[in-house]
C-alpha positions, 0 to 999 in steps of 0.5 A: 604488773601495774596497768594504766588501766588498773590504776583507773578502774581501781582509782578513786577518781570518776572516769569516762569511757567514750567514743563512737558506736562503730570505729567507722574509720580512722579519721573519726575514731582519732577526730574524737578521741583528740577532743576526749582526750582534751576535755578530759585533760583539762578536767583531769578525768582518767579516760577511756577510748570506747569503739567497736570493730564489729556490731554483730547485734543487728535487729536487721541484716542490712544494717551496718556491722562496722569496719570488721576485726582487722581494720577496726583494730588498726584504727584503734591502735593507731589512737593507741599509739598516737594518744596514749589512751587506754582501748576498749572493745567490743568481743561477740566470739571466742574466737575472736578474743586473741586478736582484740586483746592485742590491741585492747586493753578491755574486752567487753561482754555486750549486754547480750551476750552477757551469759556467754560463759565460754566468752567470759573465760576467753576474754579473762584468759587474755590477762586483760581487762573484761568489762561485763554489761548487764543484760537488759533482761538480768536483775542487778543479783544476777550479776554477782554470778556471771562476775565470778566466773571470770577469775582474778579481779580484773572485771568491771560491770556496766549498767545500761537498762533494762527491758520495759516493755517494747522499744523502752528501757528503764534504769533501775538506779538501786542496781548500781547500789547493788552491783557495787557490794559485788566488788568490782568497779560499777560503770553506767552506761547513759547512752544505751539506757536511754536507747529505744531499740527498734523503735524506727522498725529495722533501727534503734532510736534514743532520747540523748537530751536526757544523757546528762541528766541521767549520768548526774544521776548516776554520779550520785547515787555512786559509780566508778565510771561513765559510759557515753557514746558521742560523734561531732556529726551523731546524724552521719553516724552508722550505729545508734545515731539516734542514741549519741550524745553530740561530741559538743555537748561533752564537756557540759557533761563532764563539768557536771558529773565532777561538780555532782561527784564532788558534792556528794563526795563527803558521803558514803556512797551505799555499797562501798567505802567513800571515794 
């Protein structure tokens, strides 16, 4: 059977996955999802809610780790049946897998845990959609791989950076070239590639003045879909405050993606047919 979330991923059209870092409560994860999902509305873009239950990728123990799996899935729900958009979530353990793919309708491999085979073939044993983020210490090749070992074409990849150095990513915009001949839909991640990891000592910072830059970038050299995380309030935010793209700012970003992505649309984008 045909998903929504098939028809998104596998369509044509440019589509957006955003919201906050961490599903701090219910309040927010809806106060931000209600503004995409205008936004997008309005610019019919096929959108995605993003947030996470759980950060269990702290370089610090005092840091926050989110609401936990059980109220963290009740929020997401509650945007689910409340708007109508698609989830997705992030899975740091097998056992966890079943009750995020309850309520999500992708199950994301964080970038560090991005070779956890036992994960992969738990989130792709849901019959769910399994979005994969690249490593920051992986090539572009390496992806071709680690996609294989989920079975069936329900799998998308994500492109966030890589390690430069300390406390600095780069993004390599030939692995979006790259990934794109893999077969699975390409997704680039403009928040955690400009995230400056441990740059304040026990948190990461970022550069988000560059997100829209970056995902204009992107568009052009050819992806299937953005990744942003965003807040009305990034300095309250609990996880990657530094990083986020003010929710404000989101519609700007929107308007020049699409104005980016119908420009080079003409064209073949490399790696793939034209879309």
């Amino acid at each position: 059977m045909t998903t929504m979330v098939d028809k998104i991923l596998r369509g044509k059209e440019l589509f957006l996955v955003a919201g906050p870092c961490s599903a701090e409560s219910e309040g927010l994860c809806l106060e931000i999802a209600q503004e995409l999902v205008r936004l997008c509305k309005h610019r019919r873009v096929p959108f995605i809610f993003k947030a996470s239950y759980s950060k269990a990728n702290r370089l610090s123990g005092d840091s926050y780790r989110g609401p936990g799996i059980s109220a963290g899935l009740r929020f997401l729900s509650t945007v689910k049946e409340r708007l109508g958009v698609p989830i997705l979530t992030d899975v740091h353990e097998t056992s966890e897998v079943n009750e995020a793919a309850e309520v999500a309708d992708i199950l994301q491999i964080p970038a560090f845990l991005s070779r956890q085979t036992a994960l992969a073939l738990a989130a792709a044993a849901t019959g769910r959609w399994v979005n994969i983020k690249k490593g920051q210490y992986l090539a572009p090749e390496d992806m071709r791989p680690i996609l294989g070992k989920v079975k069936g074409d329900r799998v998308s990849v994500t492109e966030r950076g890589v390690s430069f150095g300390y406390h600095t990513l780069v993004v390599d915009f030939r692995s979006l070239i790259i990934m794109r001949q893999f077969g699975a839909p390409v997704i680039f991640d403009a928040t955690h590639s400009l995230q400056l990891p441990g740059v304040s000592g026990k948190t990461s910072g970022g550069q988000p003045e560059y997100v829209i830059p970056f995902c204009r970038a992107a568009v052009a050299v050819g992806v299937d879909g953005l990744f942003v995380e965003t807040s009305p309030r990034p300095q309250e935010a609990r996880s990657d405050s530094g990083a986020m793209l003010p929710l404000d700012q989101m519609g700007d970003l929107l308007t020049q993606a699409l104005a980016v992505r119908q420009s080079v649309s003409p064209f073949t984008l490399p790696g793939a047919s034209a879309s």
